[in-house]
N, C-alpha and C positions, 0 to 999 in steps of 0.2 A: 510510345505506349509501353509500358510493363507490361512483364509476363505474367502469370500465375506465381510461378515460384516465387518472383521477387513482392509482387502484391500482397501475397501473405505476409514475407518476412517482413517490409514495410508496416503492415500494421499490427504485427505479431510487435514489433520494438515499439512504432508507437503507443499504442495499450499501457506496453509493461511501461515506457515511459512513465503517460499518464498516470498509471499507478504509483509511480512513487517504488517500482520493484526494479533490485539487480536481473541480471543474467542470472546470479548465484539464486537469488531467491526465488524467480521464477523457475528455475530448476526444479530448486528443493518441494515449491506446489506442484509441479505437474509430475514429479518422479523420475525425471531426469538428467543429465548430467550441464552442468554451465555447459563445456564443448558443442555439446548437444544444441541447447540454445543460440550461441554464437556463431554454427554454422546455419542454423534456420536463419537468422537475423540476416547473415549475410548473403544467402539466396544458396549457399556451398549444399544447400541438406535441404529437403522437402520433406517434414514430417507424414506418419502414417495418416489415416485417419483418428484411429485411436487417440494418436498423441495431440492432434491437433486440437482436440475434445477436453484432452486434459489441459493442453494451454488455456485455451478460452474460459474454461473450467475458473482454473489459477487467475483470469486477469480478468475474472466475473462478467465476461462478455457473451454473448452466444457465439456457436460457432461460425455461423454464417456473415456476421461480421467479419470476421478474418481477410475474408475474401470479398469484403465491400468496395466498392471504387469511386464511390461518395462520402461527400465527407462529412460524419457521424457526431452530434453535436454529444458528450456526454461528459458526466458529474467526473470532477477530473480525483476523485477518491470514489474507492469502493468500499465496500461494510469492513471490510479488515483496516482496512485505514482510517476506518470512523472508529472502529471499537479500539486502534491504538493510540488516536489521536483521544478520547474518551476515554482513557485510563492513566492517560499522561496529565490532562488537566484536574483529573481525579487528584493524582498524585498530588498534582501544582498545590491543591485548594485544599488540601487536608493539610499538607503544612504548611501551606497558607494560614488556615486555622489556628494549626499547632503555635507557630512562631506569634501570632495576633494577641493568642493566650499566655503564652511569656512576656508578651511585652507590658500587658494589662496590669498582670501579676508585679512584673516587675517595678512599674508606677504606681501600682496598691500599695508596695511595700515601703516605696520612699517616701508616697506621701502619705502614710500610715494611715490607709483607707481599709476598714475591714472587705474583707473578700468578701463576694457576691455570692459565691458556690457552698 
């Protein structure tokens, strides 16, 4: 059986796993430094309270999670990973668009098709 300190950093890394976040990144959301994170992780550090609040915070979980010993069935993205993954397909499909319309254009022209626009 794990301890505390290690049950945390266990599911303190799985999370960030799950999320799709570094060490660096989960840092940079909860205000502290990767070291910081990489000795949580490795059971070297037991966060305050506070900090723990911001991890959880960072990896959109509650805090009492952290410290679960069951295993927690959840959406393996959280809203920052929807709204990135929904800005990328954004991207994709505007020139998507963009190129669809060039190539339209560019077969209007050869086959000497007046434009539609």
């Amino acid at each position: 059986m794990t301890n505390l300190r290690e049950l945390v950093a266990q599911n303190i890394k799985k999370y960030r796993r799950i999320r799709g976040l570094t060490q660096e990144m989960l840092a940079e959301q909860a205000g502290t430094s990767t070291t910081h994170i990489g000795m949580v992780e490795t059971s070297k550090k037991f966060p305050s309270i506070k900090m723990l609040e911001k991890i959880a915070r960072a990896l959109d979980v509650d805090t009492p999670a952290l410290f679960a010993t069951e295993k927690i069935v959840i959406l393996p993205m959280h809203s920052k990973s929807v709204e990135r993954l929904y800005q990328d397909m954004s991207n994709d499909f505007q020139l998507f668009q963009e190129t669809f319309a060039r190539r339209i254009k560019d077969l209007q022209e050869i086959q000497n098709i007046p434009p539609t626009s």
